[in-house]
C-alpha positions as CSV (number, residue, x, y, z in Angstrom):
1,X,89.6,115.7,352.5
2,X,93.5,116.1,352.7
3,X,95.9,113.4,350.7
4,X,99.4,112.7,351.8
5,X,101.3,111.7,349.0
6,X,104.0,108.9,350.0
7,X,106.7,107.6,348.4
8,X,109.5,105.2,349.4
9,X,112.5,104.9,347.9
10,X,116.2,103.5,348.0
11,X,118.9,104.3,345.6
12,X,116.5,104.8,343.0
13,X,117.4,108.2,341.7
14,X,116.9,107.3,337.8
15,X,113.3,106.3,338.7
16,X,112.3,108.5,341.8
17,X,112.1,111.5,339.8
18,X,109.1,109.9,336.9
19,X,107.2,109.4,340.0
20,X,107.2,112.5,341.7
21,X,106.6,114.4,338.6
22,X,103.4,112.0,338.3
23,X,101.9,113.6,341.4
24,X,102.7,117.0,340.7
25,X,100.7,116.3,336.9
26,X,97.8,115.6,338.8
27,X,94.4,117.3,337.4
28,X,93.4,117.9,341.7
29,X,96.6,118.4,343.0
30,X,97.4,116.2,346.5
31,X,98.1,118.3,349.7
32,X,101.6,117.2,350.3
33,X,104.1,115.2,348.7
34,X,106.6,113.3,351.3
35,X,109.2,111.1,350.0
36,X,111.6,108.5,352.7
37,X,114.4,108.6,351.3
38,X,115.7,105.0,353.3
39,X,119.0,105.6,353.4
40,X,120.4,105.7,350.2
41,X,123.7,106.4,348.9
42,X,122.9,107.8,345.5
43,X,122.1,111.5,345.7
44,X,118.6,110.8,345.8
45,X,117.8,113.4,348.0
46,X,120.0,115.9,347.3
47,X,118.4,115.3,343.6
48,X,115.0,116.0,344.7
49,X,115.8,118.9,346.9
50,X,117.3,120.6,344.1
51,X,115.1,119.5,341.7
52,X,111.8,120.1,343.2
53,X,112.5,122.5,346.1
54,X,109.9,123.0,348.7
55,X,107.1,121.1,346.2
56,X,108.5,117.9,348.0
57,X,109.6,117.1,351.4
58,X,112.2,114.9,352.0
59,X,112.5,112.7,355.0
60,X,115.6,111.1,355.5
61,X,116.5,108.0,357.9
62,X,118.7,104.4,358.2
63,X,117.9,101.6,355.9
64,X,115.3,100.2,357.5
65,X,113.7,98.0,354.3
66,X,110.2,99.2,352.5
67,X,107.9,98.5,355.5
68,X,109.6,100.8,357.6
69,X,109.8,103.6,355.4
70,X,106.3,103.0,354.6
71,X,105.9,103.7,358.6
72,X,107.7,106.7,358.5
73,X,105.6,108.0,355.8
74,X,102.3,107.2,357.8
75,X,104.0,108.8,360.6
76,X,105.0,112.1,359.1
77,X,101.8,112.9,357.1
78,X,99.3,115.0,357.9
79,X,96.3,114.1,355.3
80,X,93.4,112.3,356.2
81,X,93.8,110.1,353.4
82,X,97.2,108.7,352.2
83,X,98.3,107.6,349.1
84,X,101.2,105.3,348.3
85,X,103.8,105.7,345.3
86,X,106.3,103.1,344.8
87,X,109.6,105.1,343.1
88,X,109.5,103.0,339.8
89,X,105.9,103.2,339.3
90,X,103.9,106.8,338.3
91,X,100.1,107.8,338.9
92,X,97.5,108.6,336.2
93,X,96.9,112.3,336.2
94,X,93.5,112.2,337.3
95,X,94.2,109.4,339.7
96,X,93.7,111.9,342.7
97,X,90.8,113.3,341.3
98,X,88.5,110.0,340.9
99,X,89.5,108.4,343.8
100,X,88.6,111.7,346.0
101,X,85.4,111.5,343.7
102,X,84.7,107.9,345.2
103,X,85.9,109.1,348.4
104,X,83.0,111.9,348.9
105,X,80.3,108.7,348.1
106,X,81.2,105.8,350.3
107,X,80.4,104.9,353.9
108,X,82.5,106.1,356.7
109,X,83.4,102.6,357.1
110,X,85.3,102.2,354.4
111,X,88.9,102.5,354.8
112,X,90.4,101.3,351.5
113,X,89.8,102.4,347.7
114,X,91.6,101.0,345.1
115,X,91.7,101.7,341.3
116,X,92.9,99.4,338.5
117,X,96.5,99.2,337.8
118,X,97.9,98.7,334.3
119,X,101.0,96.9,334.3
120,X,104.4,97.7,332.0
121,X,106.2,95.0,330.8
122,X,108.8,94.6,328.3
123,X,106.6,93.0,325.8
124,X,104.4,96.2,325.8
125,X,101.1,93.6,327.0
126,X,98.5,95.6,328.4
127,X,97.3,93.8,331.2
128,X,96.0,94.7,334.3
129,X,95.5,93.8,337.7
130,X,92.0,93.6,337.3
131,X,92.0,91.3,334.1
132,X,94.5,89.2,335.3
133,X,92.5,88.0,338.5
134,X,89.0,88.5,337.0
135,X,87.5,91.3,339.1
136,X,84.7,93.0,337.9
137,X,83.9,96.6,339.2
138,X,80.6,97.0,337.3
139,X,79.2,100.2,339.8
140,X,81.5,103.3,340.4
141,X,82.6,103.4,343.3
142,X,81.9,99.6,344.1
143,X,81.9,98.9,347.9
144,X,83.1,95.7,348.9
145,X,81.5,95.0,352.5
146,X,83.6,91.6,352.9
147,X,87.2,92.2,351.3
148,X,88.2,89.0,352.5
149,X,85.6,87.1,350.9
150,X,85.4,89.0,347.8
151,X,88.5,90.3,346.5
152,X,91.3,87.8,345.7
153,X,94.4,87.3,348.2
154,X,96.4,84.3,346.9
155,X,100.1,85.9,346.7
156,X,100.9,84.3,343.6
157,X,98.3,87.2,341.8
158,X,98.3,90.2,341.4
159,X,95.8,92.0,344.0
160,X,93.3,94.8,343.4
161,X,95.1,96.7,347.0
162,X,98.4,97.0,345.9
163,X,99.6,100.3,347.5
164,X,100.2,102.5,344.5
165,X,96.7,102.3,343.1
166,X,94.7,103.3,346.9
167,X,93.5,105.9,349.2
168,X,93.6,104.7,352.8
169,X,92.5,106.0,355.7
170,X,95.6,107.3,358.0
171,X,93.9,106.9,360.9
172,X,93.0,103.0,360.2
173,X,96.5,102.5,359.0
174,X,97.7,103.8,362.9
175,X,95.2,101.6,364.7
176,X,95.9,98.8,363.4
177,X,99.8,99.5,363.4
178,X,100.2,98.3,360.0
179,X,104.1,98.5,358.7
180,X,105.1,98.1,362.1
181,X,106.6,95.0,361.4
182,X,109.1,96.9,359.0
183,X,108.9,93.8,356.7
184,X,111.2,94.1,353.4
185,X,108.4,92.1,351.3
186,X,105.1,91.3,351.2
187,X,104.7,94.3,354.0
188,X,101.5,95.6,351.0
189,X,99.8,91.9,351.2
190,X,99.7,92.4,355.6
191,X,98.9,95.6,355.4
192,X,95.7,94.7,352.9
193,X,94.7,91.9,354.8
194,X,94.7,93.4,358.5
195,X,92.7,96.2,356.8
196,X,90.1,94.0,355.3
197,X,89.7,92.3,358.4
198,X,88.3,95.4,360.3
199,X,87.1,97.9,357.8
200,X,85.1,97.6,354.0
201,X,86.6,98.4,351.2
202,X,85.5,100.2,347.6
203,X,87.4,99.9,344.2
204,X,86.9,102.1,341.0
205,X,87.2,100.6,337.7
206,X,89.3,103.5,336.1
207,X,93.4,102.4,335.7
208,X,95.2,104.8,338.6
209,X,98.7,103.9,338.2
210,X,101.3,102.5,336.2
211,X,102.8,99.9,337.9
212,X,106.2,99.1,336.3
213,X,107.7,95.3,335.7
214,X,110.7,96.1,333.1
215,X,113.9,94.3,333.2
216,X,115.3,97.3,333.4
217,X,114.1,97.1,337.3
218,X,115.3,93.3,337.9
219,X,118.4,93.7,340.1
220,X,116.9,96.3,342.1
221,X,113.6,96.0,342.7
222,X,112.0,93.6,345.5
223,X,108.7,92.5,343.4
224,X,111.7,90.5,341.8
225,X,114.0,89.3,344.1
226,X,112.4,89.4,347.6
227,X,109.7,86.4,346.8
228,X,112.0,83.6,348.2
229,X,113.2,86.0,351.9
230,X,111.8,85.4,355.0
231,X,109.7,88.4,355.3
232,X,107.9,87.6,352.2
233,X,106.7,84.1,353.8
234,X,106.4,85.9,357.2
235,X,104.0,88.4,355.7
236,X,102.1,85.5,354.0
237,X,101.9,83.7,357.5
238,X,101.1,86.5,359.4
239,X,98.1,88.1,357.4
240,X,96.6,84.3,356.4
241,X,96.5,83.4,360.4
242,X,94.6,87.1,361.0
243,X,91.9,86.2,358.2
244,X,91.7,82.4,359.5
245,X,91.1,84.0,362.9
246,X,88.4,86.9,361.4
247,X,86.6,84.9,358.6
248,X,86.6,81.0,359.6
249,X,88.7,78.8,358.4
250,X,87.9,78.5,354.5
251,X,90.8,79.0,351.9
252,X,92.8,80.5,354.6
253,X,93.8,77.5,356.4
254,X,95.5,76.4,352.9
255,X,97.0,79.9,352.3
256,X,98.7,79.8,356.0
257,X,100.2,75.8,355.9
258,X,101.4,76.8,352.4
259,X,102.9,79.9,353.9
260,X,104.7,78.1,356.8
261,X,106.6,75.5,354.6
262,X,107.3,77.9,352.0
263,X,109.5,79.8,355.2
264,X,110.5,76.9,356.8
265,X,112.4,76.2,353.5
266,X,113.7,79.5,352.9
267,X,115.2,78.2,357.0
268,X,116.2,75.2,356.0
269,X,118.1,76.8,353.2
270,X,120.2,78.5,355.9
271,X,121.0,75.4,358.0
272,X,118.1,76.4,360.4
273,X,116.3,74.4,362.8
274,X,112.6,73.7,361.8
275,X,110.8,71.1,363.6
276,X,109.1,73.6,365.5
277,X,108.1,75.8,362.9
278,X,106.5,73.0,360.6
279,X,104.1,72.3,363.6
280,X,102.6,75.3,362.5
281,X,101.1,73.6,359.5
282,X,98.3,72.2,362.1
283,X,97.0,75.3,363.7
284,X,93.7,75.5,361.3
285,X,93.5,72.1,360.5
286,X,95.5,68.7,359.3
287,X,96.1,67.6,355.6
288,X,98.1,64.6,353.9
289,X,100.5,67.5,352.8
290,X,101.0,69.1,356.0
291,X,101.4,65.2,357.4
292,X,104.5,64.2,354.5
293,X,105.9,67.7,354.7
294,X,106.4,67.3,358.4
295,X,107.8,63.9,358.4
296,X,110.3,65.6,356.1
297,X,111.0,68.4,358.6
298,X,112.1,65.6,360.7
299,X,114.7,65.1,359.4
300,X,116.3,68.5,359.7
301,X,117.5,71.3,357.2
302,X,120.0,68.7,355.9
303,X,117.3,66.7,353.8
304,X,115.8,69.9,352.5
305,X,119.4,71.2,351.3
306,X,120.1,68.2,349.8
307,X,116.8,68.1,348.2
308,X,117.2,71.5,346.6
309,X,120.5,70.6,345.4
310,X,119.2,67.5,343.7
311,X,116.1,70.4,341.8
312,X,119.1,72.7,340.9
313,X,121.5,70.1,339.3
314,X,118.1,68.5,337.3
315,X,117.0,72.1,336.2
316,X,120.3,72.8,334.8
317,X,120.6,69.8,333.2
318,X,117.3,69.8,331.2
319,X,117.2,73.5,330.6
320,X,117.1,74.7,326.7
321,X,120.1,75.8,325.5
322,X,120.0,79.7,324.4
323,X,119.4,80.3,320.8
């Protein structure tokens, strides 16, 4: 069984470097190592090509955001499996080697495994993604027949499939044309969902990956700043609808009218129109919510910019003074 490794990455030279060097530490080595370099102006790949010579392969294209170097990645490698490194982030050094180990044990219809993920904060916490929702992976590997049902997808959590902590099938990820979308958020949460509603899933409880959250990262990293853009709530809207569609309405009728007023405020913002858009709230059913927030769509983007400026000025106002 042949792994690809992947890694994206966009002017992140200082950081790029930790992460490769976390694949090549790995106790069963992977069989290639491809990093998409998305257009950055930094030296990164000149750094890497002189740095690790013909242990990495560059691929070099225009900005096209994280989901579309994530294509490109898909795309170029050759593995059966790939395996997905964010640049600020680093694997375990037997990551490869455990999740290969599940890989030889589970059914041919699972497409997914996923490991724990310990995350790095300033504070030095050590929390994971697996304490912090709950999940309990109590059999090794643990296959999960219904992923929508029985892993966590609220976006607001952290969830068991981020990218850096799996093994995916390549051929699943082209069938389903995931990252084709080249989405520059949330491109990991549609990815996991169109996955889960077509193949199982199975999870390890070992922690695979380091996944980093310092301040060091805040103005350049998108698990920061790209939670209030239009692709993050397009993600949200797009995935929710597919699971609504696949598993009955449930949770994910919630999840999806939650997702379509959350963009059409990020609109609104703009000066966009949204009428239109906030009839989407009604597709998988009606709520008082859905009702008040479209009244208020009625009334244009005007009435949401005011409203926002009205938050802002009270948030300032009342906020603590720095000691």
């Amino acid at each position: 069984m042949k792994v690809s490794a992947l890694i994206t990455t966009y002017n992140r030279r200082k950081y790029v470097f930790r992460a490769i060097e976390s694949v090549l530490a790995q106790t069963v080595p992977v069989d290639e190592i491809i990093v998409i370099d998305d257009g950055s102006t930094d030296g990164t790949a000149e750094g890497i090509s002189a740095r690790f010579d013909s242990l990495v392969r560059v691929v070099r294209q225009q900005n096209t955001g994280l989901g579309g170097a994530r294509k490109r990645g898909v795309e170029e490698a050759k593995g059966e499996w790939v395996a997905f490194l964010d640049d600020d982030d680093e694997w375990m050094p037997d990551r490869n080697e455990l999740l290969l180990q599940a890989a030889s044990q589970v059914p041919p219809e699972v497409a997914w495994i996923f490991g724990d993920a310990q995350l790095v904060t300033d504070d030095n916490h050590q929390n994971t993604i697996y304490g912090n929702i709950g999940l309990v992976v109590n059999r090794n590997p643990r296959v999960i027949h219904d992923p929508l049902s029985e892993l966590v997808w609220r976006f607001d959590v952290g969830r068991p499939t981020n990218l850096p902590s799996g093994l995916i099938r390549r051929s699943a990820l082209l069938q389903l044309r995931c990252f084709s979308e080249c989405l520059r958020h949330s491109e990991d949460l549609l990815a996991g969902l169109q996955m889960a509603s077509c193949y199982s899933f199975a999870a390890i409880p070992t922690v695979v990956t380091k996944v980093y959250r310092t301040s060091d990262l805040a103005r350049s990293s998108l698990e920061f700043s790209g939670r209030s853009s239009e692709d993050h709530y397009q993600a949200r809207l797009t995935g929710y609808a597919l699971a609504a569609r696949t598993a009955g309405h449930g949770p994910w009728s919630d999840f999806f009218a939650d997702s379509v007023r959350g963009l059409c405020k990020c609109r609104a913002a703009d000066g966009l129109p949204i009428r239109k858009l906030a009839l989407e709230q009604f597709r998988f059913g009606t709520s008082f919510r859905s009702i008040a927030f479209f009244g208020a769509a009625l009334l244009g983007p005007r009435f949401f910019q005011a409203v926002f400026l009205v938050k802002r000025t009270w948030r300032a106002h009342h906020r603590k003074p720095k000691s």
